[in-house]
RONUFI-528032 format. One line per 2 residues: number of its first residue (from 0); their letters; for each residue y, x, z of C-alpha. Coordinates in steps of 0.5 Angstrom, whole numbers, always signed. Each point is the difference from the previous one (the first is absolute). Example, Ala and Ser with C-alpha at 12.3 -4.5 7.8 and 13.67 -1.06 7.14 Angstrom:
BEGIN
0) as) -9/+25/+16 | +7/+2/-2
***
This chain:
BEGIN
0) xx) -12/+43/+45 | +6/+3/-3
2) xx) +5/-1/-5 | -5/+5/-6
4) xx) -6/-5/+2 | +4/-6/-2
6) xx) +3/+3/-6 | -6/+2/-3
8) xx) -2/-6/+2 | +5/-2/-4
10) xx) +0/+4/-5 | -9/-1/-1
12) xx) +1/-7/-1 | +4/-1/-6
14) xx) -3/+6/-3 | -5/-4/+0
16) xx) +3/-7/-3 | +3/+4/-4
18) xx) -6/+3/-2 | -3/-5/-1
20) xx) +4/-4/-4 | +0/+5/-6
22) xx) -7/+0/+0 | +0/-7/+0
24) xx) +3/-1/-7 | -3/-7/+0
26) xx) +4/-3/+6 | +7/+4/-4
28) xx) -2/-4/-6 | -1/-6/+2
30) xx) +6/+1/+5 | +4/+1/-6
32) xx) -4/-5/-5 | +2/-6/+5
34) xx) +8/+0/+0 | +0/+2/-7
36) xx) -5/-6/-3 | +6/-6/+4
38) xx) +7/+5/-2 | -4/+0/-9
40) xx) -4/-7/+1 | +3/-4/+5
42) xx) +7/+1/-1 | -1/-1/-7
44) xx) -2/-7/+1 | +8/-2/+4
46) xx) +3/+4/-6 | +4/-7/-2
48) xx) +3/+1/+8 | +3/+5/-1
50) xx) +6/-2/+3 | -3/+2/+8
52) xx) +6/+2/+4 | -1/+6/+3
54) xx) +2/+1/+7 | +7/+1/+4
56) xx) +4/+3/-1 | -1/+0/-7
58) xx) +1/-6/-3 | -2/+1/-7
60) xx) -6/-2/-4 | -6/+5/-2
62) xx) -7/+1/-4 | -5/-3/+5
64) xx) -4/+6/+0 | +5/+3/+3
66) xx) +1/-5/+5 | -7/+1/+2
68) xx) -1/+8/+0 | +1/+0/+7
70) xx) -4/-6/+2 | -6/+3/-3
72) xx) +2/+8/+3 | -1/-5/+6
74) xx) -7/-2/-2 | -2/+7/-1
76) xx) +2/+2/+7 | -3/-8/+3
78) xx) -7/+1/-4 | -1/+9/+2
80) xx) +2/-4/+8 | -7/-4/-1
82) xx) -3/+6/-4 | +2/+5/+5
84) xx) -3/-5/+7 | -6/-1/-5
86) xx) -1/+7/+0 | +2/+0/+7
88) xx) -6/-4/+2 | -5/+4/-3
90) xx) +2/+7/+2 | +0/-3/+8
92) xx) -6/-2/+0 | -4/+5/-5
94) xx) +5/+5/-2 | +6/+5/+3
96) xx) +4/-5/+4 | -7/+0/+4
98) xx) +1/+6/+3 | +7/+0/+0
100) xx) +0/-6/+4 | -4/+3/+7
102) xx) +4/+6/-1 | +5/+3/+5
104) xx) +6/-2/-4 | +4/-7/+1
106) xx) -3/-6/-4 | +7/-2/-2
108) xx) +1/+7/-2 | -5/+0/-4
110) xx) +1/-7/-3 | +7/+1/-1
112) xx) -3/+6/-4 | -4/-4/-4
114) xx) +5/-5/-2 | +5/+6/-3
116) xx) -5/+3/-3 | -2/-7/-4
118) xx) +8/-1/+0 | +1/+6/-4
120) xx) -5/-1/-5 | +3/-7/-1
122) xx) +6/+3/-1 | -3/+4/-6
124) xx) -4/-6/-4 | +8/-3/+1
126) xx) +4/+6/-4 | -5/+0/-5
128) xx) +0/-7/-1 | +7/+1/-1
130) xx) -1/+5/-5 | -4/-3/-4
132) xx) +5/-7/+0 | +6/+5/-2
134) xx) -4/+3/-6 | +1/-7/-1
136) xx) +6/-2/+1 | +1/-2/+6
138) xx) +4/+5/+4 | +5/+1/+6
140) xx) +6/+3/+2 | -2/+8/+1
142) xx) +3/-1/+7 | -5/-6/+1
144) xx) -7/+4/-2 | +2/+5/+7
146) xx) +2/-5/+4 | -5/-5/-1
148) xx) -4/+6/+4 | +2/-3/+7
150) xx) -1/-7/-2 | -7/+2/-3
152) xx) -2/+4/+7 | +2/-6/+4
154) xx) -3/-6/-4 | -6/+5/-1
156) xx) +0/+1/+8 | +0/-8/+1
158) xx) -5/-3/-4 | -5/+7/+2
160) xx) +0/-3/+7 | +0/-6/-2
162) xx) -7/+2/-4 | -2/+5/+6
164) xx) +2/-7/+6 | -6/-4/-6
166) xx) -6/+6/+1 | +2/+0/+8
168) xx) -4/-8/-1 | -5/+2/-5
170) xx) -6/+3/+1 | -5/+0/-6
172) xx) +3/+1/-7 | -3/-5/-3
174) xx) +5/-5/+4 | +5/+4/-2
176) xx) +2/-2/-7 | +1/-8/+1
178) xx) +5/+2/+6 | +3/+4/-6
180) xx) +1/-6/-4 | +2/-4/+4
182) xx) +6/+5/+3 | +2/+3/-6
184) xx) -1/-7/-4 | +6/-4/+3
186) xx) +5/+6/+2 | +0/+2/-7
188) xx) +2/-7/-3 | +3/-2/+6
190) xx) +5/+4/-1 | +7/+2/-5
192) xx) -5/+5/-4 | +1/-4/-5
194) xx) +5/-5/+1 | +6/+0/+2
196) xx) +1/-3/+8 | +5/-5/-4
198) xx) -5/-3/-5 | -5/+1/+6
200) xx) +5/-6/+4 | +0/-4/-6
202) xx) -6/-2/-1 | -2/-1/+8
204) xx) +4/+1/+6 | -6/+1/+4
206) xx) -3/+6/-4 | +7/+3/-1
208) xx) -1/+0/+8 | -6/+3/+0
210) xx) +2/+5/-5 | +6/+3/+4
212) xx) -4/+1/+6 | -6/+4/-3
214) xx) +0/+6/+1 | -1/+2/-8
216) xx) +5/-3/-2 | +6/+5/+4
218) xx) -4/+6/-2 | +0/-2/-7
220) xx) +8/-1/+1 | +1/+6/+3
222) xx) -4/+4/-6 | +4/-4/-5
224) xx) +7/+1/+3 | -1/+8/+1
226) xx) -3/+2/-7 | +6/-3/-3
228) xx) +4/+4/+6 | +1/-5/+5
230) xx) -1/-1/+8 | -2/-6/+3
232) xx) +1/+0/+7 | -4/-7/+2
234) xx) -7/+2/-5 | +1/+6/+4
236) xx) +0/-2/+6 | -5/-6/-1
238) xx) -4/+5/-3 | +0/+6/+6
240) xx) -1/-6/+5 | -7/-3/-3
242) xx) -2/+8/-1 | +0/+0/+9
244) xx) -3/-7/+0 | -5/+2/-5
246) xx) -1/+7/+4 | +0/-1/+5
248) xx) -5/-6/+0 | -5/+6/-4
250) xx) +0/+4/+6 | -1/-5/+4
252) xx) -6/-2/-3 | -3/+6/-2
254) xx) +0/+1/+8 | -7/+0/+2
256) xx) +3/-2/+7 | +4/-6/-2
258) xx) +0/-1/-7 | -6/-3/-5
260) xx) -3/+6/-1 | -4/-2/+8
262) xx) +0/-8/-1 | -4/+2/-7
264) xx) -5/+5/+4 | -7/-2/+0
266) xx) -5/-1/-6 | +3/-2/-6
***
């Protein structure tokens, strides 16, 4: 194989992610309805807290709706990671991936591919949340809105494969939705999306613990320190590290010699 068949590859796959997600303007508006109902609603309900601190190196107080944009930017990528792996296990089994799966290119490759182009797609619904929040007031430095790009790339990455690692257990759909809930329910409120880490200690010491070896938790402070033009090294890192982990756990198990894609063969 040569290095055109890999980029066209490439190139084919989040064509048609991409393509697929403009025709499917029902999962573009429910990816938006979402984060806007917590930012509009759910914050206004903690307006009387006003008063959250935002995270070093600031050390000020602002509107909580600012506080959790970037939380709910996050939420975004999390939710598309699963809807990605939903459509994941459709598409191996009766779609497109079926074929690309017994193809002569690499299976990593192609599930790297695959990961992207739900990554990109991600990036897309979290930009145009932003939007809409900055019509509404809630806007960030210029610098941040550019830099946020690599923070959106690397959480979007992680938490795909994370998604990608779930649809490698999963073989029906049927069974998909209840894994869904029971992933992205605890790391979501398990996490600093909505409170600050501080607050999180005062009320448990043990959740705050939890909070801070969730792997949501660090990409939710690597998307909040860069759209406000700052590099966090630690949620980087911690975030980079979970994306191997997760990955390559995901292309273990989506190997037909040693993953579980062979202990699950059989009649279903």
């Amino acid at each position: 194989m040569s290095l055109f068949h890999y980029l066209r590859a490439l190139h084919g796959i989040i064509t048609r992610e991409l393509f697929r997600f403009v025709h499917q303007r029902e999962r573009f508006i429910s990816a938006l309805v979402r984060p806007l109902l917590w930012l509009f609603i759910f914050a206004a309900g903690f307006r009387s807290t006003l008063g959250v601190a935002i995270i070093p190196p600031y050390e000020t107080y602002i509107l909580y709706e600012v506080y959790i944009t970037p939380g709910l930017v996050a939420m975004i990528q999390l939710f598309n990671g699963m809807q990605s792996s939903l459509s994941m296990v459709y598409d191996r089994e009766m779609g497109s991936m079926r074929i690309l799966l017994v193809s002569p290119l690499p299976r990593w490759f192609l599930l790297v591919c695959k990961l992207l182009a739900g990554t990109l797609v991600s990036v897309a619904q979290a930009y145009a949340f932003l939007a809409v929040a900055w019509l509404y007031g809630i806007q960030a430095p210029p610098e941040g809105y550019l830099g946020l790009v690599p923070a959106l790339l690397l959480t979007g990455l992680m938490l795909g494969s994370l998604g990608l690692l779930l649809s490698s257990f999963i073989k029906q759909l049927e069974n998909f939705a209840g894994v869904m809930n029971f992933v992205i329910f605890p790391m979501f409120f398990l996490s600093t999306a909505l409170y600050p880490a501080w607050k999180i200690q005062e009320s448990s010491e043990l959740l705050y613990r939890l909070a801070q070896y969730n792997p949501f938790s660090q990409a939710v402070e690597l998307v909040r320190f860069a759209l406000y033009g700052q590099f966090a090294a630690y949620p980087a890192i911690y975030v980079a590290v979970a994306l191997m982990l997760f990955l390559t756990a995901a292309i273990v198990g989506y190997n037909p010699s040693k993953g579980m894609m062979q202990r699950k063969a059989g009649p279903q």
